[in-house]
N, C-alpha and C positions, 0 to 999 in steps of 0.2 A: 911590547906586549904581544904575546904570541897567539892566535886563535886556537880552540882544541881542533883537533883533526876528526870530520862528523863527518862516516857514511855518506855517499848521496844517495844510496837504494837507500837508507833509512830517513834520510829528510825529504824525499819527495814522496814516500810510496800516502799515494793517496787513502781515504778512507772508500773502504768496502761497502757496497750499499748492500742494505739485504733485501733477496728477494722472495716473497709468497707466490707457490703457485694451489692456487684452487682448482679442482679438477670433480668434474660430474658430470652424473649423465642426463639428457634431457629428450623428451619424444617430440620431433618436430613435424606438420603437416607438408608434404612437399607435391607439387601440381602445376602444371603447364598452365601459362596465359598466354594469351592472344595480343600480341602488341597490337591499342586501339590506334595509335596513328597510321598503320600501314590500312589500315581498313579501311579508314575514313578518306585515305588520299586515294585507295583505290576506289571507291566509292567517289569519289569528284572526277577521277579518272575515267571512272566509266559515263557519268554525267553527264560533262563534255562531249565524248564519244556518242550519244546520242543524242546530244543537243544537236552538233555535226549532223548526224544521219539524219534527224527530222526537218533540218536545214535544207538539204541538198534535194531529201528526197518526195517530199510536198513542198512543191511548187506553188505557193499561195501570196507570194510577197506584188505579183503584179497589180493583183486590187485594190482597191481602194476601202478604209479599215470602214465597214459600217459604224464605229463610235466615234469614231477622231475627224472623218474624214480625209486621213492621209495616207500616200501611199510610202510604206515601208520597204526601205532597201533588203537583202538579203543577208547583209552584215547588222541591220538592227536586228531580225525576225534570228539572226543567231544571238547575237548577246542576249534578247531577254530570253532567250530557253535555255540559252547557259544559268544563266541566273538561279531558273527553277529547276531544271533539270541536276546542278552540282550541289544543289541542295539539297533535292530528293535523293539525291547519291551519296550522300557526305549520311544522312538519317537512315538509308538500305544498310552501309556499311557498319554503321553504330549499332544497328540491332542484331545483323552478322556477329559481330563482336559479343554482343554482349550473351546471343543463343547459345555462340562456341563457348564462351567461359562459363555459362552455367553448366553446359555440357562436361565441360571439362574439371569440374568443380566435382564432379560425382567420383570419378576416377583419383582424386586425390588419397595418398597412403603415406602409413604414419612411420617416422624413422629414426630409430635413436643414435644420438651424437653425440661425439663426447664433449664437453664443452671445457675450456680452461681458460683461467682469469691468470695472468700476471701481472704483482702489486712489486714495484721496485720503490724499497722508504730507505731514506737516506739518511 
């Protein structure tokens, strides 16, 4: 028994899917923001930096603490002003932040785009 003789462009050619495209316009708000992490780490950065400075440059760790009665090295009298000082730095930078993007927030302008959707149905 013989097979018929079938195309292969006609037995492979797949099915066509059809595709929608939607297309409109739309007015979008566009405006600069302040990336808050570089704020905040500058703000710890700077903290640090005068945690350091208040460290080196009042010399008060020789005494003896009127509360505790101990006397504090100059590496503790730096960690606990890191402590409040990268935190005071870390809230300076946050409000930085937050002044420039209300500032920035004014300056926002409106821009129309074209938008397109494509639906591929099979």
């Amino acid at each position: 028994m013989q097979v018929p003789d079938v195309p292969k462009a006609a037995a492979s050619a797949p099915h066509e899917p059809r595709v929608l495209i939607e297309d409109h316009l739309e007015s979008v708000r566009v405006r600069r923001a302040p990336k808050y992490s570089v704020f905040l780490a500058v703000g710890a950065a700077l903290g640090l930096v005068v945690a350091m400075i208040l460290t080196f440059v009042f010399n008060g760790t020789g005494d003896v603490s009127p509360n505790t009665g101990l006397v504090y090295t100059q590496t503790q009298v730096f960690g606990f002003l890191a402590l409040i000082c990268i935190t005071v730095g870390v809230v300076v930078g946050a409000v930085v932040a937050l002044i420039l993007d209300r500032a920035l927030a004014r300056r926002a302008h409106a821009v129309t785009v074209d938008r397109e959707r494509i639906h591929i149905e099979d």
